[in-house]
C-alpha positions in Angstrom: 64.6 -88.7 76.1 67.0 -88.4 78.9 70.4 -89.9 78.3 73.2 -91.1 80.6 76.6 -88.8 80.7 78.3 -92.2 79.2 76.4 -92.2 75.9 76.8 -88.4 76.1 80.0 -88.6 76.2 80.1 -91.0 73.7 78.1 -89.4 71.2 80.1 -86.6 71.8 83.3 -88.5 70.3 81.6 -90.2 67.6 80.3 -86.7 66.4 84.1 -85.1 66.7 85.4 -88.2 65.2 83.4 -88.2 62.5 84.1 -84.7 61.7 88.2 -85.3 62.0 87.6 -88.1 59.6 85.9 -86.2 56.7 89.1 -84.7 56.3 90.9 -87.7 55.1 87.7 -88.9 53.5 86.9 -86.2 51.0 88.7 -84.2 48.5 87.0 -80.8 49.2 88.4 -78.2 51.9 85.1 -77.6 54.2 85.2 -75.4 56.7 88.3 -76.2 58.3 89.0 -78.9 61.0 87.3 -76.8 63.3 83.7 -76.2 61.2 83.9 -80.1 60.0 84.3 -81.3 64.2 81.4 -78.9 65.1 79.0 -79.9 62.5 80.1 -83.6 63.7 79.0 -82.9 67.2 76.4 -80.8 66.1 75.0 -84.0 63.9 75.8 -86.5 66.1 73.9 -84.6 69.1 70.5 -84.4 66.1 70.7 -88.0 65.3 71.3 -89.3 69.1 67.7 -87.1 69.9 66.1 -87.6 67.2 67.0 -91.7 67.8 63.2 -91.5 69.8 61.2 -90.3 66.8 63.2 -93.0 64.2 61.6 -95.6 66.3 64.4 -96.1 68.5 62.7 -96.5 71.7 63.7 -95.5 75.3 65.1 -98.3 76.9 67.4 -98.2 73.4 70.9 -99.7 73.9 73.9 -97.4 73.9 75.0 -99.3 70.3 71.7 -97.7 69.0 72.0 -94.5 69.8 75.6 -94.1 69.0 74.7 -95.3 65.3 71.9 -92.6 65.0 74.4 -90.5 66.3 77.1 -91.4 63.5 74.4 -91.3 60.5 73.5 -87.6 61.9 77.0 -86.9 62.0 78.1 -88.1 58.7 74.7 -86.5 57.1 75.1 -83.3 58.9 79.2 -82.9 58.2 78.2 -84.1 54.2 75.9 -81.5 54.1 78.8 -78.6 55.1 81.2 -79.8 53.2 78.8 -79.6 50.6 77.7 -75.8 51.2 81.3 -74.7 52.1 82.0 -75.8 48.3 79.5 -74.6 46.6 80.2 -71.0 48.7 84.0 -71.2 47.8 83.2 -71.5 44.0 81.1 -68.6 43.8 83.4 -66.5 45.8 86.0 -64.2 43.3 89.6 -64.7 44.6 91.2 -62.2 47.2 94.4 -63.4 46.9 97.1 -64.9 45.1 98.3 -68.6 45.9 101.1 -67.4 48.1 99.0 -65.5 50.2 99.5 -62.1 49.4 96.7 -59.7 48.5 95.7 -59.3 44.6 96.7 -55.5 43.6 94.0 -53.0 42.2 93.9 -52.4 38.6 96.4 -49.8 38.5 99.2 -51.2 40.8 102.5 -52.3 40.4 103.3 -53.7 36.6 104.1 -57.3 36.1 102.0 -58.1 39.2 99.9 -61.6 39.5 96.3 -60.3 38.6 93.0 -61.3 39.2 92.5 -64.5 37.0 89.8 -63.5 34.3 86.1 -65.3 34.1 86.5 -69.0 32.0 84.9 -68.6 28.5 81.8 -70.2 28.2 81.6 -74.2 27.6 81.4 -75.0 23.9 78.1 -76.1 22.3 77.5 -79.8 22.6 77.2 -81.5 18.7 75.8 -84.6 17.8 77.6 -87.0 16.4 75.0 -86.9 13.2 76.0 -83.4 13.6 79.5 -83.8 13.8 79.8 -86.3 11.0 78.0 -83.6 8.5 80.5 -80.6 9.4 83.5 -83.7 8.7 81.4 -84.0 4.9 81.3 -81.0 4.1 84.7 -79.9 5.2 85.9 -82.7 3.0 
């Protein structure tokens, strides 16, 4: 499918606006204003090319396209935001909030450490369960 430079163009700014607007939208870091405008063009460019095989045909209108465009967009910049999460939350911290470097085990006293591994979530009890561990306490 061969596309003017107009809806180019346009699909090009839906795709970096979509990406600038995850920012405000979610919580979560991503990859940076940077990473979330590149997977924005990057779904905006899938979605406007794969508009042919969605059953958008040819002779499409410019409104068509830019909307696969924007669906490709937001599904492609969702999808980051969700890797880059689930990367940052396996990573172990490198550094302290203010930026500087966490010291090796033997450095300096009274420096900020590595923060140690959460204990492990407490066993779920019924509330049959619960009710007999009240009895019998009382």
């Amino acid at each position: 499918m061969e596309l003017p430079f107009e809806t180019l163009v346009l699909v090009a700014l839906v795709g970096a606006a979509t990406g600038w607007c995850a920012r405000f939208v979610s919580q979560e870091e991503g990859f940076g204003l940077i990473g979330d405008i590149v997977a924005g063009l990057v779904g905006a460019f899938a979605g406007a090319f794969a508009a042919p095989k969605l059953g958008v045909g040819p002779d499409a209108s410019t409104f068509a396209v830019v909307a696969t465009a924007l669906v490709g967009a937001a599904i492609v910049v969702a999808g980051a935001r969700y890797l880059a999460d689930t990367w940052a939350s396996q990573m172990s911290p490198r550094a302290v909030p203010d930026g500087r470097p966490l010291p090796a085990d033997g450095d300096e006293a009274g420096a900020p450490r590595a923060p140690r591994p959460r204990p492990a979530r407490p066993v779920r009890v019924s509330e049959a369960e619960r009710s007999r561990l009240w009895m019998r306490e009382s």
